[in-house]
N, C-alpha and C positions, 0 to 999 in steps of 0.2 A: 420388226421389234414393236411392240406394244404401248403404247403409252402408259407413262405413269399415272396415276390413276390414286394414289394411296393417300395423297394430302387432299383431297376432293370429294363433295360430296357428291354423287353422282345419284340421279335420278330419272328415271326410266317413264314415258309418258303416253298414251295411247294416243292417235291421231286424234280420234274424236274425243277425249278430254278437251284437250287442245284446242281446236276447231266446234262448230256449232256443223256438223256434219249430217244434221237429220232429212234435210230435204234430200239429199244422195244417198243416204240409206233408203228412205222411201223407195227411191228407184229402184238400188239393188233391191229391195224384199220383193218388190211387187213385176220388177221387168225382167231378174235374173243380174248374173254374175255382166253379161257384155254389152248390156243396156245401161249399166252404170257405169264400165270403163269409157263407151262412148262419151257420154255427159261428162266426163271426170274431164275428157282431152279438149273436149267444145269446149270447156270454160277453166279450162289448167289458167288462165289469166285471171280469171274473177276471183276476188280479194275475199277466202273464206272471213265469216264472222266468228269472232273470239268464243271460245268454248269455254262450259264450266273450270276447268282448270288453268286457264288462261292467265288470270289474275296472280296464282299463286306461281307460275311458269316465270311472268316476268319479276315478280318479286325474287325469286331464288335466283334469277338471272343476274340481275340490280346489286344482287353481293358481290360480283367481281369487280364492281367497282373500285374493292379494295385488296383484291389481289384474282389469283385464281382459285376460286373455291370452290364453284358448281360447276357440273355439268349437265347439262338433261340433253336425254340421248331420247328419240320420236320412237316408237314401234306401233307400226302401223301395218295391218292385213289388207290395205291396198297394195299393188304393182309398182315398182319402179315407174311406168310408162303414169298409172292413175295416182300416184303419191307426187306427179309434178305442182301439181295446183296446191300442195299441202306447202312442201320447200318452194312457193312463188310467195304465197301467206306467211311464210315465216319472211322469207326477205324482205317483203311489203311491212312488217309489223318491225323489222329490225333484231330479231330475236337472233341471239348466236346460240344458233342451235345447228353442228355440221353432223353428225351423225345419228345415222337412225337404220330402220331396218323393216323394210318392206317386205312381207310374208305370202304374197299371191295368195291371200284367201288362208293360209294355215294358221295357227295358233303363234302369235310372236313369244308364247314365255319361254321357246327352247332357246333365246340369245340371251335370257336375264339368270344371273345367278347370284343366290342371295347371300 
């Protein structure tokens, strides 16, 4: 069964909004797809830095203070295995953020429907 979802606003967020994710994309453009999963598991502990959308991530979050009204849900073209470092940075930031959707490299807008 599905969660309810209909009193909520839910918003959908790309890893790297989210995250300041540029020095591991370097990697991946310049080393390939398994030169950046490498570095992603080396440092799955290292506390990513706050991305552009960050700001407004915890503000929409900060509303349920007065009930449940957001949700923001991660999609991200990283691996389960390379998106640990991403869900260590939300725990580390305290962000309730449980659901997301790791795409091995494909296009995440086939989980978003508008």
């Amino acid at each position: 069964m599905s969660a309810d979802i209909s009193h909520k606003l839910v918003v959908a967020i790309s890893s790297r909004a989210l995250f300041d994710l540029d020095e591991s994309n370097a990697i991946y453009e310049k080393d390939g797809v398994e030169k950046y999963a490498q570095y992603q598991i080396a440092h799955e502990n290292d506390v990513l830095k706050p991305g552009i959308a960050f700001p407004l991530v915890q503000k929409l979050l900060a509303l349920n203070q007065h009930g449940d009204l957001v949700e923001v849900i991660l999609l991200s073209r990283n691996s389960a295995d390379t998106g640990l470092r991403i869900f260590n940075s939300i725990a580390h930031y305290n962000m309730n953020i449980t659901r997301a959707a790791f795409t091995s490299g494909e296009s995440p807008y086939q989980y978003v429907q508008a």
